[in-house]
C-alpha positions in Angstrom: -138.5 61.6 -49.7 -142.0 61.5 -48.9 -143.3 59.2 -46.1 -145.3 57.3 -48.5 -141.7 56.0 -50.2 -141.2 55.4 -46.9 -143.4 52.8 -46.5 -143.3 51.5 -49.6 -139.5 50.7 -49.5 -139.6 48.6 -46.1 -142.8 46.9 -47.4 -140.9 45.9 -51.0 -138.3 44.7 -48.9 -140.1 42.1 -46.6 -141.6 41.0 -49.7 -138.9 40.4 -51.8 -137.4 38.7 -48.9 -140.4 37.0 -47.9 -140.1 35.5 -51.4 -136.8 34.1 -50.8 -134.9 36.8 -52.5 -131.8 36.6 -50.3 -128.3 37.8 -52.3 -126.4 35.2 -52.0 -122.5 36.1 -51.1 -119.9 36.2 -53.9 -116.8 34.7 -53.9 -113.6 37.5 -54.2 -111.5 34.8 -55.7 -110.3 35.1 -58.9 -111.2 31.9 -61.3 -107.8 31.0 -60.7 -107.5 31.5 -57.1 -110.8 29.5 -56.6 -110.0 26.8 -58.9 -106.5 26.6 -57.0 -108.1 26.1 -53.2 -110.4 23.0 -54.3 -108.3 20.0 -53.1 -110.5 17.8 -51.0 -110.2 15.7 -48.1 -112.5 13.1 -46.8 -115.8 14.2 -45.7 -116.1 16.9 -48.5 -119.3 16.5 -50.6 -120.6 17.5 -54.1 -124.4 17.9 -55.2 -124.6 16.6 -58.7 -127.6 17.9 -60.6 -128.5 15.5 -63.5 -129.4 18.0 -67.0 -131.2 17.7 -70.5 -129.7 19.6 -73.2 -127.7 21.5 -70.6 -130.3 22.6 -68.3 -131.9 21.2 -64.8 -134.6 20.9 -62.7 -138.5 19.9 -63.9 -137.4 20.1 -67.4 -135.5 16.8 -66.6 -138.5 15.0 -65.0 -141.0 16.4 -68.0 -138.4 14.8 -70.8 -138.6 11.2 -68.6 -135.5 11.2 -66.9 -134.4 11.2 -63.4 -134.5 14.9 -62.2 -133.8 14.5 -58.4 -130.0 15.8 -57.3 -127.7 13.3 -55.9 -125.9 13.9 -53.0 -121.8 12.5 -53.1 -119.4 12.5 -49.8 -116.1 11.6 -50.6 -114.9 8.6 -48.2 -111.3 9.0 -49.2 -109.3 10.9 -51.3 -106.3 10.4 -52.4 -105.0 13.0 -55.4 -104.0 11.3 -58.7 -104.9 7.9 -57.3 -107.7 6.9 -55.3 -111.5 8.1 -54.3 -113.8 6.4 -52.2 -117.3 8.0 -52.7 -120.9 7.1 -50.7 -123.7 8.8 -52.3 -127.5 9.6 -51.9 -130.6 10.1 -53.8 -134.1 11.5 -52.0 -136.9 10.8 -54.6 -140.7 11.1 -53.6 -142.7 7.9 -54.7 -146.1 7.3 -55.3 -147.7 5.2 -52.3 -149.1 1.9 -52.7 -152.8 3.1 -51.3 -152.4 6.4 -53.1 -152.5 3.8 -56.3 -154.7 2.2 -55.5 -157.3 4.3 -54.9 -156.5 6.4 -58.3 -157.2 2.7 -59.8 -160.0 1.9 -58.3 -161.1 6.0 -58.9 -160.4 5.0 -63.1 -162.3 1.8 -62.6 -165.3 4.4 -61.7 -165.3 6.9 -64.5 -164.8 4.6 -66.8 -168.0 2.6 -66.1 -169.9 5.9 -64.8 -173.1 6.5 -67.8 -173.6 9.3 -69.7 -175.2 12.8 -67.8 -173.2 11.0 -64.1 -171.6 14.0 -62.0 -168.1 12.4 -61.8 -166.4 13.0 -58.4 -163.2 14.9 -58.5 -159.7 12.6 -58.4 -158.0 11.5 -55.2 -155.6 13.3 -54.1 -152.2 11.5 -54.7 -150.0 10.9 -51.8 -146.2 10.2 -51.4 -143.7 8.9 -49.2 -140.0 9.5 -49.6 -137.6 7.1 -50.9 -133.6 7.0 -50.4 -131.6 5.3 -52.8 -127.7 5.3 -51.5 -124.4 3.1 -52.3 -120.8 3.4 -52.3 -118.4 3.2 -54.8 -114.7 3.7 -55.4 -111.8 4.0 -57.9 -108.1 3.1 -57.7 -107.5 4.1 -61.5 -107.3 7.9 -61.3 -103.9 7.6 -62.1 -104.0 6.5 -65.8 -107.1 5.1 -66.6 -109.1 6.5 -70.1 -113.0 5.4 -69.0 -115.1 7.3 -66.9 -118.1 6.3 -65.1 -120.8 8.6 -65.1 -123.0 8.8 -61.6 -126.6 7.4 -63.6 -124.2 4.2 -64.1 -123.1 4.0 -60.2 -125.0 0.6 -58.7 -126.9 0.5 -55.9 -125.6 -0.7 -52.8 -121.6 -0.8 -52.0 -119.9 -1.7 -55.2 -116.4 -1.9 -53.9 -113.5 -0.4 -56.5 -114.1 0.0 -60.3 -111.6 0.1 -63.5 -113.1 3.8 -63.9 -112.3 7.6 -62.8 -115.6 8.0 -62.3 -116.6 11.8 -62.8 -112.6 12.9 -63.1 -110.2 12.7 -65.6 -107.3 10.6 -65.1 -103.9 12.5 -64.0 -102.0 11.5 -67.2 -105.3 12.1 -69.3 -105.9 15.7 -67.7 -101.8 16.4 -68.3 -102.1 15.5 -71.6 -105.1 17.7 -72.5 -103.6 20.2 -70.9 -100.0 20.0 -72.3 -101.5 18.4 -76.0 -105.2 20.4 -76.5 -105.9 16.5 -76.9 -106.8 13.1 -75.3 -108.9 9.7 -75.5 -111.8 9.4 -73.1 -114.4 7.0 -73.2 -117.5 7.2 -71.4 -118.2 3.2 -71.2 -121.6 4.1 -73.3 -122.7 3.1 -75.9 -119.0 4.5 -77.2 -117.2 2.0 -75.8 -118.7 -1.0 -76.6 -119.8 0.1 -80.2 -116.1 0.8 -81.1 -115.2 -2.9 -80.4 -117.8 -4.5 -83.0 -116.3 -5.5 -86.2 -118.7 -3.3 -88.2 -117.9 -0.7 -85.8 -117.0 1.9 -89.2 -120.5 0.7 -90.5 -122.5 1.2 -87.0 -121.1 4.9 -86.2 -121.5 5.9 -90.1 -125.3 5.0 -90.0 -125.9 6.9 -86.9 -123.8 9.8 -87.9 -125.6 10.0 -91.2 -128.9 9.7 -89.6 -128.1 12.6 -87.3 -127.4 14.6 -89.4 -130.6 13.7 -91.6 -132.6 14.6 -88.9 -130.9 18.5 -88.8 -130.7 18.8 -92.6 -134.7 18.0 -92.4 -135.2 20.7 -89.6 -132.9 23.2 -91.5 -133.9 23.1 -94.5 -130.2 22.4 -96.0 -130.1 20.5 -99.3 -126.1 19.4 -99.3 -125.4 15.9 -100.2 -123.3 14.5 -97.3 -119.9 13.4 -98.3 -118.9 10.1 -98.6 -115.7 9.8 -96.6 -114.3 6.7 -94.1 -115.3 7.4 -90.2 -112.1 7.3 -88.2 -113.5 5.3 -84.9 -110.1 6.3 -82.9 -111.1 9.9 -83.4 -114.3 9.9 -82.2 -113.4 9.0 -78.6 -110.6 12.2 -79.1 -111.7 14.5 -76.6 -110.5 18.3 -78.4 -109.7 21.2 -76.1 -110.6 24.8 -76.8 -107.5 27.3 -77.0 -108.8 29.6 -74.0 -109.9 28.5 -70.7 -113.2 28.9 -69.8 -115.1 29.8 -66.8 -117.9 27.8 -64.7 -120.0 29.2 -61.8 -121.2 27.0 -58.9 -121.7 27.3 -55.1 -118.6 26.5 -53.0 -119.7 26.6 -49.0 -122.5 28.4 -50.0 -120.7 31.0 -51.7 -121.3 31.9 -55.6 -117.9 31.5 -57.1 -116.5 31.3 -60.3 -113.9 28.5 -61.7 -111.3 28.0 -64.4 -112.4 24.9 -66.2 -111.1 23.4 -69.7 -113.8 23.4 -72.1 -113.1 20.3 -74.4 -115.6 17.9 -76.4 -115.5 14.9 -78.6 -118.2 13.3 -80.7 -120.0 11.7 -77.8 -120.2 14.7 -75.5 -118.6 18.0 -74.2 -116.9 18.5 -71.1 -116.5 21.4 -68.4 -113.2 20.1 -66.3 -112.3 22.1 -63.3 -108.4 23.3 -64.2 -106.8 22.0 -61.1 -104.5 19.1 -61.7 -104.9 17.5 -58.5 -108.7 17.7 -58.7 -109.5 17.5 -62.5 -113.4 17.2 -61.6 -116.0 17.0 -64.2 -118.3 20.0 -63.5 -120.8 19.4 -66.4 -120.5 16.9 -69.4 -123.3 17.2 -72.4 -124.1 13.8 -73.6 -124.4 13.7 -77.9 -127.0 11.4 -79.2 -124.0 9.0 -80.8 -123.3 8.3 -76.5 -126.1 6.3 -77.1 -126.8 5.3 -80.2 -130.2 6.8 -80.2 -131.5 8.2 -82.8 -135.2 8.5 -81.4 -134.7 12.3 -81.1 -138.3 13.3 -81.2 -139.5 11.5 -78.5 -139.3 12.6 -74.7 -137.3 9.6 -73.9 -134.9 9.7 -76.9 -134.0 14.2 -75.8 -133.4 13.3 -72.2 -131.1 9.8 -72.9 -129.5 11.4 -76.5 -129.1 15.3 -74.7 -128.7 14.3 -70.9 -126.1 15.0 -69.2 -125.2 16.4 -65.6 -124.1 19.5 -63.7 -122.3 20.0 -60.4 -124.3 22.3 -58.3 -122.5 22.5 -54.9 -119.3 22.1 -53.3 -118.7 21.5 -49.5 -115.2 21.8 -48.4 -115.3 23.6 -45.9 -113.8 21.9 -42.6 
């Protein structure tokens, strides 16, 4: 080796590192063995990443939702029966002076005549906002109605008739024993299915759906006429095989056993642990919502949203 490779490789090195490409450590668990050792106690704490058509980050603010992760502790945790959860979102907000100075900066150009040098925008500023609350469920026991974390309220809530982001104990036993059970989300699900004209309502959003793809594949097939059983659309269908879901436990890159199941208002990645049948990732359908404004920013990110957990602390 020459000792010009020798400086190069030190040098490639402190830049790579420099860049923040650190390895992170890799869990020697088996999917099984991992999925086995997450019970939690009180004081663990989840990051929950919220997701557009499966993926994170600035896609999610671009499409006009809510990108920043939310931060959950778990208050108290009882397995198959209780959870107490607090939780946290850090946003960055727009300051009050930093708008009104890009105001008063439009006012400007706008009124500035033809051949003016305009001046170059302000510069915006921000300040940081918290939004926290608490919340808590006494129904993981039975219950069929989840709550997702965009639907959590502000402020302490006290308990709700909802698992929140678990499945119940007798739900996750029977997916597990059956390949089959009935979730709803309390979406637009929920509510729609209790309307007389419920048959009527899911048929013209289901048909409209799949207008839209035949439109963007070219397909000519008449759709079948056929009656639109509600009870099976909240029938949440488990693949055969389990399935496998990465995330960082304690900082460590590790691997899961999850059940991979959907229904027609979203798909579900469930970590397979009966004692802590967590919802890792869920992939919200456009029929969640009844929203068939697919083309627009805000129609993806509310028809496709969805969320992801990141991050698992449990170590104590």
């Amino acid at each position: 080796m020459t000792s010009k490779h020798l400086f190069v490789i030190p040098l490639l090195c402190l830049l790579l590192v420099g860049a923040g490409c650190v390895a992170t450590e890799v869990s020697s668990l088996t999917p099984e063995e991992a999925t086995a050792s997450l019970s939690f106690v009180s004081g663990n704490e989840l990051v929950i990443r919220p997701t557009v058509l499966g993926v994170g980050g600035k896609i999610v603010g671009w499409l006009g939702a809510d990108e920043e992760e939310r931060a959950v502790t778990i208050d108290s945790w009882t397995a198959g029966e209780r959870v107490g959860l607090s939780w946290s979102i850090k946003t960055q907000v727009e300051t009050a002076g930093s708008k009104a100075a890009q105001s008063a900066y439009d006012v400007q150009v706008a009124s500035s005549p033809v051949g003016t040098e305009i001046p170059e925008p302000p510069e915006p500023t921000y300040e940081e906002r918290v939004v926290e609350g608490t919340i808590a469920s006494t129904s993981m026991k039975s219950t069929q109605t989840l709550m997702l974390p965009e639907a959590w309220p502000e402020e302490e809530v006290g308990e709700v008739e909802a698992s929140l982001v678990w499945l119940s104990r007798d739900n996750y036993e029977e997916l597990v024993n059956t390949r089959k059970t009935k979730v709803s989300l309390g979406l637009f699900d929920e509510s729609l299915l209790k309307v007389e004209d419920a048959t009527g309502r899911i048929k013209s959003v289901v048909d409209s759906i799949s207008g839209l793809l035949s439109s963007v594949t070219g397909s000519t097939k008449e759709p079948v006429e056929e009656a639109v059983d509600t009870d099976s659309l909240l029938t949440l269908e488990a693949e055969a095989d389990w399935g496998e879901f990465t995330l960082l436990v304690d900082n460590v890159r590790t691997t899961v056993r999850v059940i991979e199941a959907k229904n027609a208002f979203a798909s579900y990645k469930i970590l397979a642990n009966v004692d802590n049948p967590l919802i890792l990732e869920i992939q919200l359908t456009p029929l969640s919502q009844g929203n068939l404004e697919l083309l627009s920013k805000d129609g993806i990110s509310e028809g496709f949203g969805g969320y992801e957990v990141t991050r698992i602390n449990v170590r104590r």
